[in-house]
C-alpha positions in Angstrom: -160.4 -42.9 200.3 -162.4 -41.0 203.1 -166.0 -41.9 204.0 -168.0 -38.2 204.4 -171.3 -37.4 206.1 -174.1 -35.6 203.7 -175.8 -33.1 206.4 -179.4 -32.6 206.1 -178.9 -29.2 203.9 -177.2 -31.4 201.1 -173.4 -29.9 202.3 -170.5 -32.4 203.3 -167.0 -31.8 204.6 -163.9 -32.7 202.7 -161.5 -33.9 204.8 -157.8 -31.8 205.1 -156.1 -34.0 204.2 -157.1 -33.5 200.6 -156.5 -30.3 200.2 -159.2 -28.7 198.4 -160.2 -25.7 200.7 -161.3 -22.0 199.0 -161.2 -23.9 195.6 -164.1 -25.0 193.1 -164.9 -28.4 191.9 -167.1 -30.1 189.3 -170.1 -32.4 190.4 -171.3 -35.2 188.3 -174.4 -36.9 189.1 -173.7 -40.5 187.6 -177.2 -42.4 189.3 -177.0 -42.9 193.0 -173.4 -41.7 193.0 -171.7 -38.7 192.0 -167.9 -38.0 191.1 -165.9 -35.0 192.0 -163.4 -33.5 190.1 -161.8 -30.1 191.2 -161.0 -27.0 188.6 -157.6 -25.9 189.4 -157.3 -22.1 189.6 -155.7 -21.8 186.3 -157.2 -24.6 184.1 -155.9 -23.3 180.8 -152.7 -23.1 182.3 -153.1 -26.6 183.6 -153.9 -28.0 180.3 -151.2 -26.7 178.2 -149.3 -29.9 178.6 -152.2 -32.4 177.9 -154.4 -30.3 175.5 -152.5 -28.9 173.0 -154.4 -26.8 171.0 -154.0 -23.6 168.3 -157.5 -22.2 169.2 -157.3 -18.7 171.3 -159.3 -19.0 174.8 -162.5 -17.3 173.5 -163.0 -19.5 170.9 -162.9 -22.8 173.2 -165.1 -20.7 175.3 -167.5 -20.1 172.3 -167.4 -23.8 171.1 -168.2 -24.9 174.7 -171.0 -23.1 175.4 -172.4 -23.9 171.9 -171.9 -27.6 172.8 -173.5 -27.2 176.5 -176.5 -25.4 174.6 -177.0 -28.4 171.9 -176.8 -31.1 175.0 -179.0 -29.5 177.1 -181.4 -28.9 173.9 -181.3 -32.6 173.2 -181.4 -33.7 177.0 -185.0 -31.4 176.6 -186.3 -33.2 174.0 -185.6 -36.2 175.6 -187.7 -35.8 178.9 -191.4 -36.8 178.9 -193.7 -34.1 179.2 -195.9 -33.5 181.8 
């Protein structure tokens, strides 16, 4: 475990020794914390071995953003309006 420092601009280092330099990473905002989870450069490649599936690329691509666009519909409705 390493203990960062949030600058004023929002940005924070990751230390070395974890590794994650010139890469990408997914933020989740879970409340006053957040959770981290880095996309390896090949993902589909990474999840051969722990998501089989028959479905071609662009179809899980399709289904995805279908499923991001029904969340984010439903996330909507569930605001207050101002």
């Amino acid at each position: 475990m390493s203990i960062v420092e949030i600058d004023e601009r929002g940005r924070m280092t990751i230390p070395k020794k974890i590794g994650l330099k010139k890469s990408r990473a997914i933020v989740i905002s879970a409340g006053s914390f957040f959770i981290t989870i880095p996309i390896p450069k090949t993902p589909q490649k990474e999840a051969e071995n722990w998501l089989p599936t028959n479905k071609a690329h662009q179809e899980l691509k399709v289904e995805a953003e279908k499923l991001a666009r029904e969340d984010a519909v439903n996330r909507a409705k569930r605001r207050p309006l101002i």
